[in-house]
C-alpha positions in Angstrom: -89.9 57.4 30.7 -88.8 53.7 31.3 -90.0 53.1 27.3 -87.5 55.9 25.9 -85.2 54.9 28.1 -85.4 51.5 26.5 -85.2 52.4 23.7 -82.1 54.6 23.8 -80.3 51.8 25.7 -81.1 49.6 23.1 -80.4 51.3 20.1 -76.7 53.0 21.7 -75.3 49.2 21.5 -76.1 48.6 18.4 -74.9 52.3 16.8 -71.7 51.8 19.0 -71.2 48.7 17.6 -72.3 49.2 13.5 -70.2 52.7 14.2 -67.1 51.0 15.0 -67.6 48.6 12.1 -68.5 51.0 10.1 -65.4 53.0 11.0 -62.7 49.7 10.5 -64.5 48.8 7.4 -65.0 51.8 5.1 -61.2 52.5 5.0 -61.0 48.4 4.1 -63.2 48.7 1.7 -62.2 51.6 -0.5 -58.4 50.6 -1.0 -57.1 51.7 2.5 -55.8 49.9 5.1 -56.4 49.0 9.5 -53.5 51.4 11.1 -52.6 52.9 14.3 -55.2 55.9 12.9 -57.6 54.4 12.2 -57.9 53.6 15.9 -56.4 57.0 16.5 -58.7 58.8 15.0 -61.3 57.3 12.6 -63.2 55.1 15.0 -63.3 57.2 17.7 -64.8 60.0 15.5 -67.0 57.8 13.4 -68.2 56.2 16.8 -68.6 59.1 18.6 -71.1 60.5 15.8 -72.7 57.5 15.1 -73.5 56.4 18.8 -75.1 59.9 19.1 -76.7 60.2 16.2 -78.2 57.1 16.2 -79.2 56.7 19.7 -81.1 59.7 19.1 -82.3 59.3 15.9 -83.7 55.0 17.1 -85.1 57.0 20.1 -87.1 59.7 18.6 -88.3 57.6 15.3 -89.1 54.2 17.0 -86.9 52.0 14.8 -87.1 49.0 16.8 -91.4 49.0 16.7 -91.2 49.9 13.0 -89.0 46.7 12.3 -90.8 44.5 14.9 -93.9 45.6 12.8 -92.1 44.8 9.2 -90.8 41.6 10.3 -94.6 40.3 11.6 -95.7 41.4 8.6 -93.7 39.4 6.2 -94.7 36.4 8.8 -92.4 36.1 11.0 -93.5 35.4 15.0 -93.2 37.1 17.5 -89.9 35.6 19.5 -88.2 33.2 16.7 -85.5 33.8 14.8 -87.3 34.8 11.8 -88.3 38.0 13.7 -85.1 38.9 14.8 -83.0 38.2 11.6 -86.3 40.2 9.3 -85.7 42.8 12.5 -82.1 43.5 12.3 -82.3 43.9 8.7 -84.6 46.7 8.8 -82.8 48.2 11.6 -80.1 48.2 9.5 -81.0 49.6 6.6 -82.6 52.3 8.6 -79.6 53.3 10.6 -77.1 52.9 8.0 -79.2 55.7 5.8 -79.2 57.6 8.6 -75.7 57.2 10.3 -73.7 57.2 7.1 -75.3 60.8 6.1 -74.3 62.1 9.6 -71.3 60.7 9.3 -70.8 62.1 6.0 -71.9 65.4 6.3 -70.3 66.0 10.0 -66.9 64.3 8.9 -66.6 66.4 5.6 -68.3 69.6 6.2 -67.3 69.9 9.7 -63.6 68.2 10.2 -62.8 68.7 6.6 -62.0 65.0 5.7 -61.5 64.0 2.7 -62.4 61.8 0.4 -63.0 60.9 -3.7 -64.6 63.8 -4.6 -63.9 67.4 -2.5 -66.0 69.0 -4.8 -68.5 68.0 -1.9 -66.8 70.6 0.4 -67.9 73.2 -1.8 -71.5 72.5 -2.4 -71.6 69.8 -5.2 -74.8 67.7 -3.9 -73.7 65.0 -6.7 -70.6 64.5 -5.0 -72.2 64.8 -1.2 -74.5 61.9 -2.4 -71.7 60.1 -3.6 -70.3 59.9 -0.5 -73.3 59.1 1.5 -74.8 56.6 -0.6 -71.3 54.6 -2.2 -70.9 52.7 0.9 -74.1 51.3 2.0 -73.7 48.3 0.2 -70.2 47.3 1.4 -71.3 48.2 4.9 -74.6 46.3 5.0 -73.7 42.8 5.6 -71.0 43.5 7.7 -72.9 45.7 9.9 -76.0 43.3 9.8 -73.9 40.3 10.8 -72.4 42.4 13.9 -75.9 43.8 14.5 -77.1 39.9 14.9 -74.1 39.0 16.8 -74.6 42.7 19.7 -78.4 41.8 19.8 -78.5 39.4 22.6 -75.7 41.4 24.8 -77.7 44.6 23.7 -81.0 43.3 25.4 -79.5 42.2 27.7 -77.5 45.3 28.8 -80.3 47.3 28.4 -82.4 45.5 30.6 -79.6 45.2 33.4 -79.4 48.9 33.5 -83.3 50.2 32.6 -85.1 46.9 33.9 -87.3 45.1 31.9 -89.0 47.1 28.9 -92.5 48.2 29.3 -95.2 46.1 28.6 -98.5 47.3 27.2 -101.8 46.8 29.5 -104.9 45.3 27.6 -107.9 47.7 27.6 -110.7 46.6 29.4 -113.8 47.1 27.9 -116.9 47.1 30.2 
């Protein structure tokens, strides 16, 4: 129980986090500007899904080992700086896939927001992909630079409230 536990904690700082710069950034990035709604509205919405979504979705698919194991094996070690920078940009990628869909599909099809192409809203899958896809790459460094920047506060928060994370016991063999 402690390990999921870990591993929600963990991965809720970081979605908060890449949610909120996700949410400030998007409307930046496609001609809009920061207002008073955009902290109204857009990134408590855009948080709200993303923390859950991606809490869940790190907990149940174990982004953090899958990373872990693509950063060791492109040779980082275990503990440097390597490992954490190769880390955060799988985790990343991962979650961005994952959070900008939900964030797509439950902003558009649920709440009805708009955005460059509606034809979305009535069951054009071009346009739905349009929207999912268009803003990865504008999102990515931002949200790998914050990801970087939460990491050592995440860890740490997550061990303050769930203890240290589990460590795996050798096997003896007799």
């Amino acid at each position: 129980m402690k390990k999921v536990l870990f591993s929600f904690f963990s991965a809720l700082w970081v979605s908060v986090v890449v949610s909120i710069v996700v949410s400030i950034y998007m409307n930046v990035a496609f001609g809009g500007d920061v207002n008073v709604m955009t902290f109204t509205t857009i990134v408590p919405m855009c948080t709200a899904i993303g923390a859950v979504v991606g809490s869940l979705f790190a907990t149940i698919v174990p982004v953090g080992p899958i990373a872990v194991k693509i950063a060791h094996g492109l040779g980082a070690q275990p503990g440097s700086l390597s490992e954490i920078l190769l880390r955060n940009m799988s985790i990343i990628t991962i979650m961005l896939l994952v959070m900008c869909f939900a964030i797509t599909a439950i902003t558009h099809f649920v709440f009805g927001a708009p955005y460059p192409g509606d034809a979305a809203m009535t069951g054009d899958l071009n346009a739905f992909l349009n929207a999912w896809f268009k803003p990865i790459p504008y999102l990515w460094a931002p949200s790998y630079i914050a990801s970087i920047m939460v990491d050592p506060l995440s860890s740490w928060l997550t061990v303050k409230i769930v203890g240290a994370p589990p460590v795996p016991q050798p096997k003896h063999v007799n």
